[in-house]
SEBA-292525 format. One record per residue: residue in three letters; residue number from 1; z, y, x of N, C-alpha, C, O, CB in turn. Coordinates in steps of 0.1 Angstrom, whole numbers. Atoms other than C-alpha are relative to their C-alpha. Glycine has a CB too. Example, Ala and Ser with C-alpha at 12.3 -4.5 7.8 and 13.67 -1.06 7.14 Angstrom:
2
> ALA,1,0,-12,9,78,-45,123,0,12,9,7,12,19,12,0,-10
> SER,2,0,-11,-9,71,-11,137,8,11,-8,9,22,-3,-14,5,4
//
This chain:
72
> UNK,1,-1,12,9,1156,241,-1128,-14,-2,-6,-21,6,-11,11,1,-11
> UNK,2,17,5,9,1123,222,-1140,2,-1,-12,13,-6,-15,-9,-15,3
> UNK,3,1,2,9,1114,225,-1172,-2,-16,-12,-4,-18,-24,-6,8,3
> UNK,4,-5,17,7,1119,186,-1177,11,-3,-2,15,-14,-7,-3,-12,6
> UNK,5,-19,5,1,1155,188,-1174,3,12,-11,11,11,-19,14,3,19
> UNK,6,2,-10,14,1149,217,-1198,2,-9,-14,11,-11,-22,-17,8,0
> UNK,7,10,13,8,1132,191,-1219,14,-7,-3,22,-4,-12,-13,-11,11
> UNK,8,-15,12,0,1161,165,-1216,9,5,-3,14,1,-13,7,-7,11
> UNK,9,-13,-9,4,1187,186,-1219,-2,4,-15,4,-3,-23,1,14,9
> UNK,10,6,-1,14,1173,198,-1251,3,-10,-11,10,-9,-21,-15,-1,1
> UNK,11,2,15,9,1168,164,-1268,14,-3,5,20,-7,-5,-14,-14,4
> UNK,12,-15,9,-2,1203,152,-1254,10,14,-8,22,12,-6,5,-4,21
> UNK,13,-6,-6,10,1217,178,-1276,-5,2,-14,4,4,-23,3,10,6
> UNK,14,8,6,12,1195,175,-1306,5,-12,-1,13,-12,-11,-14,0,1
> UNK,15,-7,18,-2,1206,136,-1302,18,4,-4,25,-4,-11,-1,-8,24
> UNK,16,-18,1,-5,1246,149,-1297,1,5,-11,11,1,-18,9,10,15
> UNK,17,-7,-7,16,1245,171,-1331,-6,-12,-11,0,-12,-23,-7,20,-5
> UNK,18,1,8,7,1228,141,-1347,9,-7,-2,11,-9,-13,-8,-4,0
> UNK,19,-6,12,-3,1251,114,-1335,19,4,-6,27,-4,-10,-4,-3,21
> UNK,20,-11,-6,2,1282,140,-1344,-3,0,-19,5,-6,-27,1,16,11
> UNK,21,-1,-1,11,1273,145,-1378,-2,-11,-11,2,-11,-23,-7,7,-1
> UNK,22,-1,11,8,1262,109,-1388,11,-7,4,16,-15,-4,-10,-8,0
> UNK,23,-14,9,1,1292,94,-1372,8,5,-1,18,-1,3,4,-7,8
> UNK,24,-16,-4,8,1318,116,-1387,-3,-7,-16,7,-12,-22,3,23,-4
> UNK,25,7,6,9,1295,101,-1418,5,-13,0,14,-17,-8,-13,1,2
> UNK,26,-6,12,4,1300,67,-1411,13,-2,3,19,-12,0,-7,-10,5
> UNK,27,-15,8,3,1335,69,-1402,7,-1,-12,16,-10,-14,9,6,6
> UNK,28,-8,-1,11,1345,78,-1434,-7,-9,-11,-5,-6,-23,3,15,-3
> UNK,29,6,6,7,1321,52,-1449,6,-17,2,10,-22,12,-15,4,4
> UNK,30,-7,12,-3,1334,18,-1457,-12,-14,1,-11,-23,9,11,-2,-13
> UNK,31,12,4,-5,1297,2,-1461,-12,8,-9,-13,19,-15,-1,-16,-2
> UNK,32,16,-5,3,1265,8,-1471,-6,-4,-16,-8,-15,-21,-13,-9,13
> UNK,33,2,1,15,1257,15,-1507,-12,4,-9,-17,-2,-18,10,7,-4
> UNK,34,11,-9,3,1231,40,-1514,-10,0,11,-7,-2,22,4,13,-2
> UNK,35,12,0,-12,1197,44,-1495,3,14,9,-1,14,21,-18,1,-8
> UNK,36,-8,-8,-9,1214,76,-1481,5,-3,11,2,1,22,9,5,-4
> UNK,37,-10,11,-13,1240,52,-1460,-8,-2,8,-6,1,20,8,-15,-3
> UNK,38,8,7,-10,1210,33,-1449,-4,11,7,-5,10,19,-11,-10,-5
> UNK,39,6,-4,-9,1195,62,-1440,7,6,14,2,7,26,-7,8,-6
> UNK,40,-10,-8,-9,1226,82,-1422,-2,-12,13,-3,-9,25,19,2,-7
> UNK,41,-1,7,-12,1226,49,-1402,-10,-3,7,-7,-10,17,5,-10,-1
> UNK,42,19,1,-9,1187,48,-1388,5,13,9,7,12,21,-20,6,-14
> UNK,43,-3,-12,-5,1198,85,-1383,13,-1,15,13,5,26,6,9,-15
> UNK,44,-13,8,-11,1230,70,-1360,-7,-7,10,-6,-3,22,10,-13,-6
> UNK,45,9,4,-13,1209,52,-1338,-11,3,4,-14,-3,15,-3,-10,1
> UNK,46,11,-7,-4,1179,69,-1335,2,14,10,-5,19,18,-8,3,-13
> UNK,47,-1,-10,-11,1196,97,-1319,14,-11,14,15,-7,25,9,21,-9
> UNK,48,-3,4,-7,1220,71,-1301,-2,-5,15,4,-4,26,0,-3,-6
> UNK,49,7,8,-14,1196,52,-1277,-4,13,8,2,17,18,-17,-12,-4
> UNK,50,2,-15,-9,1177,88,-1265,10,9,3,9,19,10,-8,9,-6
> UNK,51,-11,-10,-8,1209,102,-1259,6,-12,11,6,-10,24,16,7,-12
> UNK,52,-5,7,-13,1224,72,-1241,-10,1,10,-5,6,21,4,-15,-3
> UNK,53,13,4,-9,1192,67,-1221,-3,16,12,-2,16,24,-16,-4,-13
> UNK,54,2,-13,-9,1185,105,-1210,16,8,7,17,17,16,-9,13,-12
> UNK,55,-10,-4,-6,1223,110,-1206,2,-5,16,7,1,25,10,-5,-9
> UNK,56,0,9,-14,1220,85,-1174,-7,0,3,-9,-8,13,3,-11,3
> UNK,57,12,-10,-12,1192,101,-1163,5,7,4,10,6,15,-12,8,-3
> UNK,58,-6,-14,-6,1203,131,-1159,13,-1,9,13,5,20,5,11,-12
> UNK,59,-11,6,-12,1237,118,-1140,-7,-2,6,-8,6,15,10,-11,0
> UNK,60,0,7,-10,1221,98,-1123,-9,8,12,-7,7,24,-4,-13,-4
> UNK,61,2,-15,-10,1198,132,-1107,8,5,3,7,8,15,-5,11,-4
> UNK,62,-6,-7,-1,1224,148,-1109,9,-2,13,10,6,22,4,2,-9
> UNK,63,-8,5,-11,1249,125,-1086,-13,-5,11,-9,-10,21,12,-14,-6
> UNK,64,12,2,-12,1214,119,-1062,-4,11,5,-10,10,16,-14,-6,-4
> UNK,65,6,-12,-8,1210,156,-1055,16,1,3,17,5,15,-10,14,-9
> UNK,66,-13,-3,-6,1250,159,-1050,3,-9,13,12,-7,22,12,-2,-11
> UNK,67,1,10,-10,1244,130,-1028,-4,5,16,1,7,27,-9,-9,-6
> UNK,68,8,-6,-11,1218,142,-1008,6,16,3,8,19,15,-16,0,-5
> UNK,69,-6,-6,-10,1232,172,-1003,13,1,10,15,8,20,-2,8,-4
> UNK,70,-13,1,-9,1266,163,-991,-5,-8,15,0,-7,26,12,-10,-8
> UNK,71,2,6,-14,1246,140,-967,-13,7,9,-19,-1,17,-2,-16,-2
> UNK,72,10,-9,-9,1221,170,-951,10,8,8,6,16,16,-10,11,-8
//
């Protein structure tokens, strides 16, 4: 394994314990009151987008080498 899927992998779980702890946060938040809220919610999408984004990278290597090798 290269040490870029290292890499990604990494940050897509750094991202997954952010995204887990601010959105048990905002579920139980009704809105935004304190500069805390605002921040929990920067914190919510800042690990959002780099997790969505490197998550469908990595599928998408992932199903291109399962690919290729079913078809060698």
């Amino acid at each position: 394994m290269k040490t870029n899927y290292l890499k990604q992998l990494l940050i897509v779980l750094i991202c997954l314990i952010g995204l887990n702890a601010s959105g048990k946060y905002l579920v139980e938040m009704s809105h935004i009151e304190t500069l805390f809220d605002g921040l929990n919610v920067m914190i919510f999408f800042a690990c959002f987008f780099p997790f969505l984004v490197l998550t469908t990278s990595i599928l998408n290597k992932m199903f291109r080498t399962i690919y290729k090798f079913a078809h060698n």
